[in-house]
C-alpha positions in Angstrom: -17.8 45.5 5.3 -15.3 43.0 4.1 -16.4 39.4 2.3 -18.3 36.7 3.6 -16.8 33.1 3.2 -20.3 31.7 2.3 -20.6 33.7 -0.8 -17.8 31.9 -2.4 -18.4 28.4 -2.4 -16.2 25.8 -3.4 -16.3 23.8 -6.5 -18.6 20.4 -5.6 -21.7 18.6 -6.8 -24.1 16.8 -5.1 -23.6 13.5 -7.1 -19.6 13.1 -6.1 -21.3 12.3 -2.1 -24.8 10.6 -3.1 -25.6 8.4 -5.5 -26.9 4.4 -6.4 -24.7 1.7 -5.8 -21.8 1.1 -9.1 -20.3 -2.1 -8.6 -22.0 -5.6 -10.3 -23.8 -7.0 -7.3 -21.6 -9.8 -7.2 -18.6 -8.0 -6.5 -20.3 -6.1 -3.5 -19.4 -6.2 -0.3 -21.9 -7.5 2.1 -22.3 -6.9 5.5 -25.1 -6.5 8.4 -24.7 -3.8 10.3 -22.3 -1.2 8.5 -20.4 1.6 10.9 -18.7 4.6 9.9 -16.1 6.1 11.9 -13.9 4.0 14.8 -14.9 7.2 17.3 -16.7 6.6 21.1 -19.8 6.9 19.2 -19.1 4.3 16.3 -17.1 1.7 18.6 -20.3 2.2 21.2 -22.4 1.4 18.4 -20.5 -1.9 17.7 -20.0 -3.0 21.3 -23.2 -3.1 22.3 -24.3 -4.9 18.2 -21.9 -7.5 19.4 -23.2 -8.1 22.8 -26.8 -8.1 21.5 -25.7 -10.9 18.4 -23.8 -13.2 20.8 -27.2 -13.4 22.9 -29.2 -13.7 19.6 -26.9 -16.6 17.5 -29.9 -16.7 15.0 -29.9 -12.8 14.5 -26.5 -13.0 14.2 -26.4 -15.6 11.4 -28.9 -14.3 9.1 -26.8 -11.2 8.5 -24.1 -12.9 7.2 -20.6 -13.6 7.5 -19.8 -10.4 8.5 -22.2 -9.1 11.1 -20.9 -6.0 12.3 -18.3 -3.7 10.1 -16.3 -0.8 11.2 -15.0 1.3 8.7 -12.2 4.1 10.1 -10.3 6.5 7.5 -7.1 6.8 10.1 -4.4 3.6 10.3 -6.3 2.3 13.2 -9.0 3.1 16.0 -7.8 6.3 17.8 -5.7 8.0 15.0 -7.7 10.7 14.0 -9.6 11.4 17.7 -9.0 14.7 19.1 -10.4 16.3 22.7 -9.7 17.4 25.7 -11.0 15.1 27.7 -12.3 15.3 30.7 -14.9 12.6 30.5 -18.1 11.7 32.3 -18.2 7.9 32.5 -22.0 6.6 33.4 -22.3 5.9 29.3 -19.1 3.9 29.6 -20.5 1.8 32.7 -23.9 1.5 31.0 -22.1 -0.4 27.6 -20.1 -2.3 29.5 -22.8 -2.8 32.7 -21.1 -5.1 35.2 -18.3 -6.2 32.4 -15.7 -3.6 33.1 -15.0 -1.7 36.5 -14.1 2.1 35.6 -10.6 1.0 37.6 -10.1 -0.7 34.3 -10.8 1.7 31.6 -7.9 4.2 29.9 -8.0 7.0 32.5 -5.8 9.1 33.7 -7.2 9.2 36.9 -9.9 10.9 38.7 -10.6 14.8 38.6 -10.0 15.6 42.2 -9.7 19.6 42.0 -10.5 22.0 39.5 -10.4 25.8 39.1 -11.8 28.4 36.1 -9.9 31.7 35.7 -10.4 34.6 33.9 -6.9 36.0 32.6 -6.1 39.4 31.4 -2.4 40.2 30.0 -0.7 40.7 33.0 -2.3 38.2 35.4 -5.5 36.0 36.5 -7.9 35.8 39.2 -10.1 32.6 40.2 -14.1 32.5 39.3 -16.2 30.0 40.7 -16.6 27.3 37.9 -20.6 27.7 36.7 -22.9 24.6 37.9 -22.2 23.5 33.8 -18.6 23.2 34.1 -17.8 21.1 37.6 -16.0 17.7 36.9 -16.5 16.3 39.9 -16.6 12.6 39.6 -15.6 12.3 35.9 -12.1 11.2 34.3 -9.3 12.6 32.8 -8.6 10.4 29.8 -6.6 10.6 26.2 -9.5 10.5 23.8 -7.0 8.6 21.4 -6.0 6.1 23.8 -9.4 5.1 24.5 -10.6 4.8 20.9 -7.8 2.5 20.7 -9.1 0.6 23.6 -12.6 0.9 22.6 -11.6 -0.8 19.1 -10.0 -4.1 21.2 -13.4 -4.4 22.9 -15.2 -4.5 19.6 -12.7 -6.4 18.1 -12.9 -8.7 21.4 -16.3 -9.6 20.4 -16.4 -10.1 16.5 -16.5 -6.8 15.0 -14.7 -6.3 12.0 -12.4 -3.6 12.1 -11.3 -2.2 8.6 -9.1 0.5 9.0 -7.3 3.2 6.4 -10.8 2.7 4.3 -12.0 6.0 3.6 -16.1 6.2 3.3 -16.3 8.5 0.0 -19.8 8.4 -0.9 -23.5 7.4 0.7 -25.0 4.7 -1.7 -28.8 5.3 -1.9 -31.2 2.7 -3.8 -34.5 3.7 -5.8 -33.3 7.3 -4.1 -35.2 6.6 -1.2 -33.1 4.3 1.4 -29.7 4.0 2.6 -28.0 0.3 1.6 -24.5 1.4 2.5 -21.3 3.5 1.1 -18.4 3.5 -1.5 -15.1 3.7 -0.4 -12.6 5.7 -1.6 -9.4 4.8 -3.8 -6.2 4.4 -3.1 -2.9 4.6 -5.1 -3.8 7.7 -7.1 -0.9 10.8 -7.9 -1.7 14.2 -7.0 -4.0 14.9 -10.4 -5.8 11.6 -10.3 -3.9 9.6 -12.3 -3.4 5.8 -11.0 -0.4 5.1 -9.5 1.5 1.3 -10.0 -0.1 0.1 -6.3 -3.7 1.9 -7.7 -7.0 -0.1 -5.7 -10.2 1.2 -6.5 -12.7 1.6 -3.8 -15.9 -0.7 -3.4 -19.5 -0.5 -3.1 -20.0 -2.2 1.0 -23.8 -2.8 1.5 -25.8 -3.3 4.6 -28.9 -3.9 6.1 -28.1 -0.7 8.1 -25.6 1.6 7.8 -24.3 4.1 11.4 -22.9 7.3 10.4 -20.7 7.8 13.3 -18.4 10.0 11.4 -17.7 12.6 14.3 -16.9 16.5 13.5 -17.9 17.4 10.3 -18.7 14.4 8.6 -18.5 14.3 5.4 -21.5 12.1 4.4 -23.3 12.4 7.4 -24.2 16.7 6.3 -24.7 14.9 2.7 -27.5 12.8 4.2 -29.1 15.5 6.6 -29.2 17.5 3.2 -30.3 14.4 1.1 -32.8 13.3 3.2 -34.4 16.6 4.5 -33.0 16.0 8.2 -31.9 20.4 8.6 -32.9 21.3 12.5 -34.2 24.7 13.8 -30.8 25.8 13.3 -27.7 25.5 10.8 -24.6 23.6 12.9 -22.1 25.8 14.1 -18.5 24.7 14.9 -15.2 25.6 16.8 -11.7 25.0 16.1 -9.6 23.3 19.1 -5.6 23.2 18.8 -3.9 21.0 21.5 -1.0 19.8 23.0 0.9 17.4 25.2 3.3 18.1 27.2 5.9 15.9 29.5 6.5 18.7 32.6 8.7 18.0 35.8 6.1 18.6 38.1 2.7 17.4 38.1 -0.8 19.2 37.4 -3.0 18.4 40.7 -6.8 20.0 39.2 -8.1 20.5 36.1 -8.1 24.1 34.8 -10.0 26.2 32.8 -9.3 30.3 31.2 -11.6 32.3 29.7 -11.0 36.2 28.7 -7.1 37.2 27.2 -6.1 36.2 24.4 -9.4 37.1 23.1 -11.4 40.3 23.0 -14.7 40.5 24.4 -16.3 42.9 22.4 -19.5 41.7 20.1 -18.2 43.2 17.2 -15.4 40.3 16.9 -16.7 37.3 17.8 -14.5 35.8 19.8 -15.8 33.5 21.9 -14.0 30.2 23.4 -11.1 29.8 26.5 -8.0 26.8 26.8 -8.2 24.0 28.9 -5.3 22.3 31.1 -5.8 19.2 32.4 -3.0 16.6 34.4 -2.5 13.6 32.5 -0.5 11.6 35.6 2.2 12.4 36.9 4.8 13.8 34.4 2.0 15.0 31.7 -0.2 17.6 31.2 -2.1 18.7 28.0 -3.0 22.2 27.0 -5.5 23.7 24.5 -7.3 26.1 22.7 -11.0 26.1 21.7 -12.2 29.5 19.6 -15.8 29.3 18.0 -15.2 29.9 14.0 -17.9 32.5 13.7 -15.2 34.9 14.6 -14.4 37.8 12.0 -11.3 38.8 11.9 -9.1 37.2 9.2 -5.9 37.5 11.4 -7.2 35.4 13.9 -5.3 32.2 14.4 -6.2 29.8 17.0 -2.6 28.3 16.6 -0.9 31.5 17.6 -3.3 32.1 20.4 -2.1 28.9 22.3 0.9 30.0 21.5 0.0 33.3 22.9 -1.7 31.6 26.0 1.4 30.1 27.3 3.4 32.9 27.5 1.2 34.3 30.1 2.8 33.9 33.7 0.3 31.8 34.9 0.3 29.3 32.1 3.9 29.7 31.4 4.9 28.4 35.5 3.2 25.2 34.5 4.9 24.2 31.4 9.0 25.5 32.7 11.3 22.6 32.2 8.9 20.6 30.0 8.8 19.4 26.4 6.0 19.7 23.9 5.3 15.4 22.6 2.4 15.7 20.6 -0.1 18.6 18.8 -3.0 18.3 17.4 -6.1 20.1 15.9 -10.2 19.3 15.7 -13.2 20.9 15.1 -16.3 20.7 17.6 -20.0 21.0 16.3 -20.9 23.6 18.9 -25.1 24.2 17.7 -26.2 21.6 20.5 -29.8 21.4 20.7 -30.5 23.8 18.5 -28.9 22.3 15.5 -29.9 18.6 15.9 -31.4 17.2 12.9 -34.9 17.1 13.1 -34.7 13.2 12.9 -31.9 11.2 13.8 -32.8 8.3 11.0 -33.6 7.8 7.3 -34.9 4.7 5.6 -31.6 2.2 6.6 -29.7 4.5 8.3 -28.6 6.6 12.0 -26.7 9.2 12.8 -24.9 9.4 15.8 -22.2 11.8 18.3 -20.9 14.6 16.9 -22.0 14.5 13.5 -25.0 14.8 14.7 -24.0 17.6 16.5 -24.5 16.0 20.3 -21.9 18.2 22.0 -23.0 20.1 25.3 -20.8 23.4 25.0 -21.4 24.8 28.8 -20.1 21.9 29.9 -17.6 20.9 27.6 -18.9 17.8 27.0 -19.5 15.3 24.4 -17.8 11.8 24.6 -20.4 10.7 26.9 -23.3 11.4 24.7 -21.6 9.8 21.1 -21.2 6.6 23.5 -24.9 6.8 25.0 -26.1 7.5 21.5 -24.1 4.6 19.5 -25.4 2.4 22.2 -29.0 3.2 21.2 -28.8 3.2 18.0 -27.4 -1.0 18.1 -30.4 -1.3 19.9 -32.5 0.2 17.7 -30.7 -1.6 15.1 -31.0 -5.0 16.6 -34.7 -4.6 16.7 -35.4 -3.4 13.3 -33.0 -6.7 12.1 -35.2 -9.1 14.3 -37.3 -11.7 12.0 -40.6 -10.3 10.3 -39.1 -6.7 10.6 -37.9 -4.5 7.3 -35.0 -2.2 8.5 -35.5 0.4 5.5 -39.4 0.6 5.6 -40.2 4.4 6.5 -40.2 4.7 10.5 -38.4 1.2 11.4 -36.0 2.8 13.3 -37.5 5.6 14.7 -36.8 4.0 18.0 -33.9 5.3 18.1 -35.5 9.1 17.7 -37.5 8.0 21.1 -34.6 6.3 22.6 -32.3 10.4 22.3 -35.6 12.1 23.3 -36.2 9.8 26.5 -32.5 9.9 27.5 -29.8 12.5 29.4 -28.6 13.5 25.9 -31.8 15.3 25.3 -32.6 16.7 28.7 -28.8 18.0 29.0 -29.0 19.7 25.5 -32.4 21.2 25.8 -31.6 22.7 29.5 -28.5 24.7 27.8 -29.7 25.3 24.5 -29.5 29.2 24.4 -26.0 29.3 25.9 -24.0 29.4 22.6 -25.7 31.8 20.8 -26.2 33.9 24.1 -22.1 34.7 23.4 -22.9 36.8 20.2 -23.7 39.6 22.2 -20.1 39.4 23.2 -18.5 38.1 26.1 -20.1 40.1 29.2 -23.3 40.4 28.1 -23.6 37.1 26.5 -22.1 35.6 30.3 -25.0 37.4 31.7 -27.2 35.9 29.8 -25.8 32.6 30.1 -26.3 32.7 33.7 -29.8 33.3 33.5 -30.4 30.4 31.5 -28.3 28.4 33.9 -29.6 29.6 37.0 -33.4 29.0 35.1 -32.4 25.5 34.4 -32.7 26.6 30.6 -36.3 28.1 30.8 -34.7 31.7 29.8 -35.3 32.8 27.6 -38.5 30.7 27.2 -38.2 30.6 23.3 -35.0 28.8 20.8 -32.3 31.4 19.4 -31.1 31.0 16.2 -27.6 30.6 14.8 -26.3 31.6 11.9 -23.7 29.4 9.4 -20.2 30.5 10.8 -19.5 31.6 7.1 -22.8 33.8 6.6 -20.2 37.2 9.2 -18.6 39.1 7.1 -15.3 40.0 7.6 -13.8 42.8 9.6 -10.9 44.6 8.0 -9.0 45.1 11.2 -6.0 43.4 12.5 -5.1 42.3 16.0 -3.9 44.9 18.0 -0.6 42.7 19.5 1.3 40.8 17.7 1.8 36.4 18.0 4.9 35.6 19.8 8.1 34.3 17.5 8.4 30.3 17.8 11.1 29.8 20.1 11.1 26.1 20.0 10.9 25.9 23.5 7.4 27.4 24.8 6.5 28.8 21.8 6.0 26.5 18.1 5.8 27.1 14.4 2.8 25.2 12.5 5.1 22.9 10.3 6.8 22.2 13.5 3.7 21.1 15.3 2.2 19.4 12.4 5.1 17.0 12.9 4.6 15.9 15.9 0.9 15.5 14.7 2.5 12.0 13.0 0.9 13.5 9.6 1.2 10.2 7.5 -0.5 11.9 4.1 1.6 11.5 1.1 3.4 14.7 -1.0 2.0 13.3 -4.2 -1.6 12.5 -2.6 -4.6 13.8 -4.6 -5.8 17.2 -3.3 -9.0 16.6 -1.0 -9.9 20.2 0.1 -12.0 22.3 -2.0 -11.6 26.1 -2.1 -12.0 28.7 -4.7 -8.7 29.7 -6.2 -8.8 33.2 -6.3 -10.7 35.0 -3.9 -10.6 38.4 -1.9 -7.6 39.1 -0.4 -8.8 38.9 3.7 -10.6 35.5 2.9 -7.8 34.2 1.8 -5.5 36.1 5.5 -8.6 34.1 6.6 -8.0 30.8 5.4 -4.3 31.2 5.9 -4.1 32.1 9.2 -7.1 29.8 10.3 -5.4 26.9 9.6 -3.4 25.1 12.4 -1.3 23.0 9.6 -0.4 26.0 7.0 -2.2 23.9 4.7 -3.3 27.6 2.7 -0.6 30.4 1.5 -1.4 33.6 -0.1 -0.3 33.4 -4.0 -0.5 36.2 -6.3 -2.0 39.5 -5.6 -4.3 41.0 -8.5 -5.4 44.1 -9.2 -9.1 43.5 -8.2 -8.4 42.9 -4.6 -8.0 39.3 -5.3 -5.2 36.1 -4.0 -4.4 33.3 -5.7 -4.5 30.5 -2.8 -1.6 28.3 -2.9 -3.1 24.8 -1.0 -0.5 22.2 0.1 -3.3 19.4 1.3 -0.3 17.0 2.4 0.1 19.0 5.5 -3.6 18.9 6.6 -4.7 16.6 10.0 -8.2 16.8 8.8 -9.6 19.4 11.1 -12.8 20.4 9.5 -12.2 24.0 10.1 -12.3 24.9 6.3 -15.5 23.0 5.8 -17.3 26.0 8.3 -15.5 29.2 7.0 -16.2 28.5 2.5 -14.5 25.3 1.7 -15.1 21.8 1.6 -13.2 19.1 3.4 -13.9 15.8 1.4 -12.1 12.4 2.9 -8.7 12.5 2.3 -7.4 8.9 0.7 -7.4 6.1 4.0 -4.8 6.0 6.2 -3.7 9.4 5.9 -3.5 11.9 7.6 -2.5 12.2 11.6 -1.4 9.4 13.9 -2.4 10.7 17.7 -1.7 8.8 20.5 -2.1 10.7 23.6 -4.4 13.2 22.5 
């Protein structure tokens, strides 16, 4: 059998992502309520702070000049979101109640039809889309877009904003409670040295600190780990490569493949499907979602898209168009399975996808990061009201309740065996997956377990079929496509990605060919079986992919990395 990436872990120590505050505490930054992350889940979180503390002028006052704080690593709200969306919008109408009419939000527009198809080389038949995966009466929307708007609602009602400010590490006092983060530097050369426009980070402290961090958040795993939060189940993650296209004529359903380009033998792992969805009248957007417990090291979710739309019924839909915009996530794909046991810690929450609150059946999971930031500000609020201690042991464990009580946890425990049911491969897995849907999720009657996507070894095979040769019309290089990304990242950055250096040779194929930005070359070949990987971290959009297969991604300095718009 070939390696595993778990057995070679990356260089890191606990103490770079947890430790006591540094700076004197005059030169702190104080705030109430601290945020991380400007995504659905942290901008909820805020929104609904900010309705509570203009209702509660006293509440509001006693936490300072600066209330609420949003901290976001990308140049503004929306830069580094990525999905695909098709979004369900009764969490939307809930935060905003009778404020804003759905008629005003950032959609696209209704989805009015739909079809699933299973593709095989040559051509593609209709399915009928399972009970999970029907849209009817949600919204096709640009997740980026509406972060963006999402940010001048908070904004709209006194939330500080502080974007390009990179959270770097979880500040814990007396090692038992959360008072807040460091941020990271800025102005440092590719070694560390300080550069002439050098600004070192700062201790912010708060009465409560949101970890709303998304996919793979850097502190947010540091905390689980810190604080003892592991669920049943280790999170388990995806990789999703998209793109935007401007076409002549326009997409009337939302579409969805599964089957060719991947094989649906057990033995590989290779479990995932693309989505097209219209986005009005002269755009569509197109994607590729692959779970990263696969095991072959040629596998590259990149090429597959690629591969997808040369297929004749992708390719009809894309003739005479141009590609605007690409772009790359990850997507915590665990569900119930993988929650954290609790969703708090002595001053802190954890909310949306870094707490793994994605429902994979149906695609879903910007409706649960809103519905969850929007109980944990009312959790929050409580906890801040007079008498009350917001880091004693339990004073937030309304928010706990709050999840259980809610559509978040009914939705996720009724499909919780569906993701691992695809390790037993495609057909097998679907037939299982069918009886846990057509059960309501009570077969089987006990929780599967997942294992960490890096604990497969690696096959030593290579895909049967080659990728197709960019063309630069249908088809795309990754430099190409990390382009139109807007990758803002500087040459002479520091390096944020950890990796061992030298490694066997198919982990490194591995990394290389996972990688949607080409961040990871093969170097030197030695004698041993070993590569020498070559990393250029300037070209990375901060997928998170590394993070599941051996690596580490750590946060990159603020304001770098992609500039999305439409995706």
């Amino acid at each position: 059998m070939g390696a595993r990436p778990a057995d070679y872990p990356p260089p890191f120590a606990p103490a770079e992502v947890v430790g006591p505050p540094t700076d004197p505490e005059g030169e702190r930054i104080e705030v109430g309520v601290l945020i991380v992350g400007a995504g659905p889940a942290g901008l909820a979180c805020a929104i609904r702070l900010g309705q509570l503390l203009d209702g509660a002028p006293e509440v509001a006052e006693r936490l300072g000049d600066v209330p609420v704080a949003v901290l976001e690593k990308g140049k503004q709200p929306g830069s580094h979101l990525l999905s695909g969306a098709v979004v369900n919008p009764r969490s939307l109408r809930r935060l905003f109640r009778d404020g804003v009419r759905t008629a005003d939000m950032p959609f696209y527009g209704p989805v009015e039809r739909e079809a699933v198809l299973f593709l095989d080389r040559t051509g593609s038949f209709r399915i009928p889309a399972p009970p999970t995966m029907r849209n009817h009466g949600n919204y096709v929307a640009s997740l980026s877009r509406l972060g963006r708007w999402l940010g001048e609602q908070a904004e709209a009602l006194g939330v500080a904003i502080l974007p390009e400010t990179a959270a770097e590490k979880l500040l814990v006092a007396g090692g038992a409670r959360v008072v807040g983060v460091r941020t990271g530097d800025k102005g440092r050369g590719r070694y560390g040295e300080p550069l002439p426009n050098f600004e070192p980070g700062a201790d912010v402290t708060a009465r409560i600190t949101v970890l709303a961090e998304g996919t793979q958040g850097h502190l947010t795993g540091a905390a689980i780990e810190r604080f003892g939060l592991q669920g049943e189940s280790p999170q388990v993650w995806a990789l999703g490569v998209k793109e935007v296209w401007r076409v002549p004529r326009p997409l009337d359903r939302v579409i969805h493949t599964m089957g060719w380009p991947l094989r649906g033998r057990a033995k590989y792992r290779e479990f995932g499907g693309s989505f097209i969805y219209p986005m009005g009248d002269d755009m569509l957007t197109i994607g590729m979602v692959v779970g990263l417990d696969y095991r072959d090291p040629s596998l590259s979710v990149h090429d597959l898209l690629q591969q997808l739309k040369t297929h004749r019924t992708v390719r009809r839909l894309l003739e005479g168009g141009e590609r605007i915009e690409w772009g790359a996530k990850t997507i915590p794909e665990g569900g119930f399975l993988s929650l954290p046991k609790r969703l708090h810690a002595p001053g802190l929450l954890l909310c949306g996808d870094g707490a793994g609150m994605v429902n994979v059946p149906a695609l879903k999971g910007i409706h649960y990061a809103i519905e969850s930031g929007r109980l944990a500000a009312e959790a929050a609020f409580a906890a801040l009201q007079r008498g009350r201690t917001p880091w004693t042991p339990r004073a937030l464990a309304a928010y706990d309740e709050a999840v259980r009580d809610s559509f978040i946890w009914r939705d996720l425990e009724r499909v919780r065996n569906m993701r691992p049911a695809f390790g037993r491969g495609f057909w097998l897995g679907g037939a299982f997956a069918t009886a846990a849907t057509m059960s309501f999720g009570r077969l089987p009657p006990w929780n599967e377990r997942l294992e960490r996507d890096g604990e497969h070894d690696l096959l030593r095979v290579r895909r049967p079929r080659p990728y197709p040769a960019p063309d630069g019309k249908l088809t795309f290089d990754k430099l190409s496509s990390v382009f139109l990304s807007g990758n803002k990242t500087r040459d002479d950055a520091p390096n944020h990605i950890r990796v061992r250096q030298r490694v066997p040779g198919e982990l490194a194929l591995l990394w290389a060919r996972m990688c949607p930005a080409q961040v990871y070359e093969l170097g030197e070949r030695h004698g041993d079986g070993t590569v020498t990987v070559e990393v250029t971290p300037s070209n990375c959009v901060q997928c998170g992919a590394i993070t599941a297969k051996g690596g580490r991604l750590t946060p990159p300095e603020g304001g770098s990395g992609p500039e999305y718009k439409l995706t």
